[in-house]
C-alpha positions in Angstrom: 0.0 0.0 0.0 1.1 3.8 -0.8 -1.3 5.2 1.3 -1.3 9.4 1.4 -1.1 9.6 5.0 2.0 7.0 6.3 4.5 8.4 7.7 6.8 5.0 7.8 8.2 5.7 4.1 11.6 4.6 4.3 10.3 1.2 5.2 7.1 1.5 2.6 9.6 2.1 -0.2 12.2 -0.6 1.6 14.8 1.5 3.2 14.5 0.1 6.6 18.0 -0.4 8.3 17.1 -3.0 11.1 18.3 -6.9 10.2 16.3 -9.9 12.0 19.5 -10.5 14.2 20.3 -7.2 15.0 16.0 -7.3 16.2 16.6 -10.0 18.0 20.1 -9.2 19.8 18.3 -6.0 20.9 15.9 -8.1 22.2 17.7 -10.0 24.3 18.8 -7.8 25.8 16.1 -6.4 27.2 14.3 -9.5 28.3 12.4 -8.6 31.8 12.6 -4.8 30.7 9.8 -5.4 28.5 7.1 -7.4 28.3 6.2 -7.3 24.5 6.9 -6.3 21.0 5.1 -4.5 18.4 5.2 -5.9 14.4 4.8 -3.3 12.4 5.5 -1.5 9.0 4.9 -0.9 6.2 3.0 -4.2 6.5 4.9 -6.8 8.8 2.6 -10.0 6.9 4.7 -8.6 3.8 8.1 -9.8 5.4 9.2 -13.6 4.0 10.2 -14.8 7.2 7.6 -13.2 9.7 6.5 -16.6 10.7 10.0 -17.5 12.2 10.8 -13.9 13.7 7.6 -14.2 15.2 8.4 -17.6 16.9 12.1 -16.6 17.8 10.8 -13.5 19.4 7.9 -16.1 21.5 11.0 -17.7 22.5 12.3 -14.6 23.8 9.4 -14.9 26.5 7.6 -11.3 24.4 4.1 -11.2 23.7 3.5 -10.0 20.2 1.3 -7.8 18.9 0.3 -7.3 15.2 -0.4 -4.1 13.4 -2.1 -5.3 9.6 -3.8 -3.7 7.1 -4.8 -7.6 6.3 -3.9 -7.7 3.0 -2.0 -10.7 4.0 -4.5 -13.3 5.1 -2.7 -16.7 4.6 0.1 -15.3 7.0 -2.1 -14.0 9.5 -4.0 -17.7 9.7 -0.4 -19.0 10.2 0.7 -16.5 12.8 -2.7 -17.6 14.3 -2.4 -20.9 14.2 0.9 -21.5 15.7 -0.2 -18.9 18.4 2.5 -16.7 18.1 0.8 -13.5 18.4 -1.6 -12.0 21.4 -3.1 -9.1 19.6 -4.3 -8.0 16.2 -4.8 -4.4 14.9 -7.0 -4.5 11.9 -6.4 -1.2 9.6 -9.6 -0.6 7.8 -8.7 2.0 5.4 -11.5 3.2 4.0 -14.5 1.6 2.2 -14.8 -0.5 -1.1 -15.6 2.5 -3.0 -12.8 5.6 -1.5 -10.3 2.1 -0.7 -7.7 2.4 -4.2 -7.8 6.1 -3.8 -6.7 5.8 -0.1 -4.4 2.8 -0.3 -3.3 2.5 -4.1 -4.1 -0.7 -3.8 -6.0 -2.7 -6.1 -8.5 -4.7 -3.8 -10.3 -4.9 -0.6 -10.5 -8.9 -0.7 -7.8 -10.1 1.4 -8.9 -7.7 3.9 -12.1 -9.0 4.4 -10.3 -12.2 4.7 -8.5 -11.5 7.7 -11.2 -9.1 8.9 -13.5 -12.9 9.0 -10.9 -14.9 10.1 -10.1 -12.5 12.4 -13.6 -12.6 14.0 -13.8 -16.3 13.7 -10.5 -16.5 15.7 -9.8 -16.8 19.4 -7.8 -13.7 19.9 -8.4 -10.6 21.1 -8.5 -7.7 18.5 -9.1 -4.1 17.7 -9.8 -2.3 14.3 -8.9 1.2 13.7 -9.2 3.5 10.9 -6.8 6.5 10.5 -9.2 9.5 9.4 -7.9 12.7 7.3 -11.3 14.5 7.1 -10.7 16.0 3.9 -10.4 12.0 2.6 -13.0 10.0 5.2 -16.4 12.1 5.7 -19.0 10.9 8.4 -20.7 9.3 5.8 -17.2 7.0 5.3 -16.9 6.0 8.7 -20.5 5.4 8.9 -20.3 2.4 5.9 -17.2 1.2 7.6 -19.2 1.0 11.0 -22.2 -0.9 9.6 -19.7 -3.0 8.0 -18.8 -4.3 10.8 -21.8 -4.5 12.5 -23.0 -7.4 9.8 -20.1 -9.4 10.0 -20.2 -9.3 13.9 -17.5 -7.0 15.4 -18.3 -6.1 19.1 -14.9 -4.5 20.1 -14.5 -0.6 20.5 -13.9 0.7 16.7 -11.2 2.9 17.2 -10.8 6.8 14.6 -7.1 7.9 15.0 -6.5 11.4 13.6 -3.8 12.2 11.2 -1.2 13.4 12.7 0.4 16.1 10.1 4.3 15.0 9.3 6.1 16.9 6.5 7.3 13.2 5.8 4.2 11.4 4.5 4.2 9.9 1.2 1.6 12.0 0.3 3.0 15.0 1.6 -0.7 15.7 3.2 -1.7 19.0 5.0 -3.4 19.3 8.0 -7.2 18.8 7.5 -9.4 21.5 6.0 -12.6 20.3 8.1 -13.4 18.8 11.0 -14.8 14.9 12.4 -18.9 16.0 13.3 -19.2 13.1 16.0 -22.9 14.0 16.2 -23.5 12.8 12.9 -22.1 9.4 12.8 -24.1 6.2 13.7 -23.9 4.2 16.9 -23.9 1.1 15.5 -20.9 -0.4 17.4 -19.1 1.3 20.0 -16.4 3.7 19.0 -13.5 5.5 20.2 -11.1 8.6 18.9 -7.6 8.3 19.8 -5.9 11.5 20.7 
């Protein structure tokens, strides 16, 4: 994904400096100085040998957390099914309609995959949607939430704000308008991260 927003572009466009052993070194040595470990990106279910980072980092005693944007789904089912990760963080972009705009991505499919899988699993998990105003309106945010609602998602539905970075691959500005809370449906529970 390329989407407008992300601020993580050295590691979108590969330019990330961190090897797996270097990771892991770090790692050990702060074992009982932390309790768990964040996999992130870019998209972490991207990387060829996530599977066996994840399990050398379970062996490092670390709970593991998973940021997605699900576009992975056969690697999140593995990750799930060996139980090496503790917590999921679904991206939902946008809806089917704004979603190649906002990602530059060609389809929503696999992320419906692991959005069901996701809900079918035994894991606790949140999904989040990162809202530029003058991309996502109410009316957005209200598709994505009833979206959810028919497959089944009864976990808080977190709105994080952009947070305006000279950096992003979009090179973005701050937002022109402004989330009206009052106008979007309460159809699951819903939070905005500050």
């Amino acid at each position: 994904m390329r989407c407008d927003y992300c601020y993580n572009r050295d590691i979108v466009f590969g330019q990330g400096s961190v090897t797996t052993t270097e990771a892991l070194t770090w790692l050990q040595q702060r074992r009982r100085l932390l309790d768990g470990v964040v996999l992130s990106g870019g998209e972490a279910t991207r990387y060829p040998n996530l599977t066996e980072f994840a399990h050398d980092i379970k062996t490092l005693g670390f709970n593991i957390k998973l940021d997605t944007n699900g576009t992975c789904s056969a690697c999140v089912h593995r990750l799930l099914h060996d139980r090496l990760i503790d917590y999921v963080a679904l991206d939902y972009k946008a809806p089917y309609y704004k979603y190649r705009q906002i990602t530059h991505h060609k389809s929503m499919e696999e992320f419906h995959k692991t959005l069901d899988l996701l809900l079918s699993a035994n894991i606790s998990f949140e999904v989040r949607t990162t809202l530029h105003h003058d991309l996502l309106d109410e009316d957005d945010i209200n598709i994505i939430m009833e979206d959810l609602h028919v497959k089944g998602y009864r976990g808080t539905y977190y709105l994080q704000p952009f947070l305006y970075d000279t950096h992003t691959i979009g090179q973005l500005k701050c937002p022109k308008k402004q989330l009206d809370v009052s106008r979007l449906k309460t159809l699951i529970a819903f939070e905005i991260r500050h």
